[in-house]
N, C-alpha and C positions, 0 to 999 in steps of 0.2 A: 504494500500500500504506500500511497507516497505518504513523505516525512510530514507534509504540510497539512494532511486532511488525519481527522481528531474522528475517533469512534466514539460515539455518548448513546450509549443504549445500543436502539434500532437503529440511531439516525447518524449520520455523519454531519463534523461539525465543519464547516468550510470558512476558511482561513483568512475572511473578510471582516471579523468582527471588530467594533473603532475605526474605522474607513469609511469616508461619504463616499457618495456614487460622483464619479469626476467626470462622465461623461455619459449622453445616451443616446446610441444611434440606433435608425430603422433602413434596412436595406428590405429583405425580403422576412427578417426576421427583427426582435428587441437585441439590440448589445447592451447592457450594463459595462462600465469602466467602474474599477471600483478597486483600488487601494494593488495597483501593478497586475492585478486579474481582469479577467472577464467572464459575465454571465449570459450568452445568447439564450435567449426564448425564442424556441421556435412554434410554440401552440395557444391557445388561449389562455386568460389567465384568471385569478380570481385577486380582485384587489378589496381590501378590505382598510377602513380606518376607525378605532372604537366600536361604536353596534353597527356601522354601516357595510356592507358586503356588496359588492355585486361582481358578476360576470364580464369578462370583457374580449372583447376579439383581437386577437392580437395586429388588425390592421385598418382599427375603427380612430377615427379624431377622436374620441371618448378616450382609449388607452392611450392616445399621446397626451393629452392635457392631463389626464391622471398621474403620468411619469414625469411631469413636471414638478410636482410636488415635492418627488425625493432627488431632484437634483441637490447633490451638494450638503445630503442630509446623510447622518451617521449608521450603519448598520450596527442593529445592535442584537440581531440573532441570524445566523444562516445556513440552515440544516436542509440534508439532501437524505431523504426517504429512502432504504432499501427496497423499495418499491415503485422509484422513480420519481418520487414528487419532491419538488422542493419549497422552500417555507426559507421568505425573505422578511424579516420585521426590522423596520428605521426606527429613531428617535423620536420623529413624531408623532407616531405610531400608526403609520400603516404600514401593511400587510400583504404581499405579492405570494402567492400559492401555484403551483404550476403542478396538475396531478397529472400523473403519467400511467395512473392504474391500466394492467390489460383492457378493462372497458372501455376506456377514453380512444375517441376518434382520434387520433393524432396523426402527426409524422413522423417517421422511423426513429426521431426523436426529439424527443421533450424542448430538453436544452444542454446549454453543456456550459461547460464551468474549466477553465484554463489559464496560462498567465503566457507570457512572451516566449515560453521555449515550448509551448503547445497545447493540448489538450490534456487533462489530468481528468475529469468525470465525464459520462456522458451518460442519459436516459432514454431507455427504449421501453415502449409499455409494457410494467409490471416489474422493472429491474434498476438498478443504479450499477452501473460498470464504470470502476476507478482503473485507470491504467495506472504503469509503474508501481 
């Protein structure tokens, strides 16, 4: 397992915690920048702040003004499911959820989580695969 990713429980801990998000682009998919990593979304997602929730499509004007919010705000939990799904919570408190369950319609995958020398996670529904 790489040095960098932390087992807590079921979940894996990723290596982002105390880092604002420094940048976020949309090509075909979400890039998160975030403290020398990166977090690509490539599915929908669930964005969540205090009691509010909702649903969002990962290529709606609604999910880009929602990811406004956490530019430049602290992560302060980011754990990746051995079932695929990952769970982003910032200082502010909201809430980015990406489930990768075998049920979920997705794309071959989720999202992936890496830094400059490559790839380090990646999710295909129902699994989390750490390389290295």
């Amino acid at each position: 397992m790489n040095q960098s990713i932390k087992l807590r429980g079921r979940y894996y801990e990723l290596p982002i915690i105390n880092q604002p998000v420094s940048s976020i682009t949309y090509e075909y998919s979400i890039t998160l920048g975030i403290g020398g990593f990166y977090i690509r979304i490539n599915n929908d997602f669930i964005w969540a702040q205090y009691s509010y929730q909702t649903d969002l499509n990962i290529s709606s004007r609604e999910a880009w003004k929602k990811l406004y919010d956490i530019f430049g705000k602290i992560v302060i939990d980011a754990t990746a499911d051995k079932s695929g799904s990952l769970h982003l919570k910032f200082e502010n408190g909201i809430e980015i959820n990406v489930d990768c369950r075998e049920d979920i319609n997705c794309h071959s995958e989720c999202w992936h989580f890496g830094d400059i020398n490559g790839l380090i996670i990646y999710s295909r529904p129902g699994e989390t695969v750490i390389l290295g």
